[in-house]
C-alpha positions, 0 to 999 in steps of 0.5 A, a space after each residue: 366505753 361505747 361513747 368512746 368507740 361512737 367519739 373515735 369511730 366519728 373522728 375517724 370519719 371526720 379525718 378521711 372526709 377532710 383529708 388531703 386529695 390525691 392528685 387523682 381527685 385535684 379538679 384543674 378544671 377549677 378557676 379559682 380555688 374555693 377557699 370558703 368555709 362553707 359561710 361565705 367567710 375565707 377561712 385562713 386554714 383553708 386559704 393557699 399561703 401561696 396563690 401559686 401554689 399549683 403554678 410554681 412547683 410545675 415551672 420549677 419541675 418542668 420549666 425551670 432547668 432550661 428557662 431557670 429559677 428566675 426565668 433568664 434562660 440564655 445559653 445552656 447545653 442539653 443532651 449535648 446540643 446547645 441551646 439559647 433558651 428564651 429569657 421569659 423576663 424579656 419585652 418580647 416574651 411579655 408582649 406574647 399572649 397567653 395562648 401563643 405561651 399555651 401552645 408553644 408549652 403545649 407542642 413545643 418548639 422543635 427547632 429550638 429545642 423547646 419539648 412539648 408537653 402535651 402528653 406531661 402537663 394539662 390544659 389547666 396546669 400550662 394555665 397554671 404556670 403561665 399564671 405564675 410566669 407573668 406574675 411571679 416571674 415576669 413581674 406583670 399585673 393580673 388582668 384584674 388590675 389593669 385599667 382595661 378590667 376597671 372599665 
């Protein structure tokens, strides 16, 4: 019997160390996602079926009711004033750096009806979505596929 109480009283321990973390303890500040058993190997139960897995539920949430699912935008009405929302999929959008994104989701475009999201989102998710923007929705390759980074 008291094997037992040592066996549950141990898996007890075991479960509340390898738990699920709260949204108080998700570190954004965090590049890349460690996805290490702790060997050196990547552990397939720990690696993120999803690479943005951070970045897509924000779009979706933040992003996606005015720029839509797919990014396209164009006309839509809000609070009953219409608004041409930006197609992200666009040449010119593209052509934006990373930064000038950042600050337009950060302080937002007042005179086209873009809301900033400063006081919404952190410095590390607007990098998170910008992310999924330029690959998932934009269709871009990842700096470290481009030519420039082979160098």
């Amino acid at each position: 019997m008291k094997n037992l109480k040592i066996l549950i009283a141990t898996g007890a321990l075991a479960l509340a160390a390898c738990g699920e973390p709260g949204p108080a303890n998700v570190n954004f500040n965090n590049a890349a996602l460690n996805t290490s058993s702790g060997n050196g190997v990547a552990n397939p139960a720990e690696t993120p079926a999803d690479d943005f897995a951070m970045g897509r539920p924000l779009y979706e949430q933040n992003c996606a009711g005015c720029h839509k699912e797919d990014g396209t935008g164009g006309k839509m009405t809000i609070e009953g004033k219409t608004l041409n929302v930006d197609n992200l999929t666009s040449d010119k959008i593209k052509k934006f750096d990373d930064a000038k994104i950042a600050k337009y989701i950060h302080d937002g475009i007042e005179d086209e009806g873009m809301p900033a999201f400063k006081d919404k989102l952190t410095e590390a998710q607007i990098r998170e979505v910008i992310r999924y923007v330029r690959a998932e929705i934009q269709k871009l390759p990842s700096p470290e596929q481009t030519p420039a980074a082979n160098r």
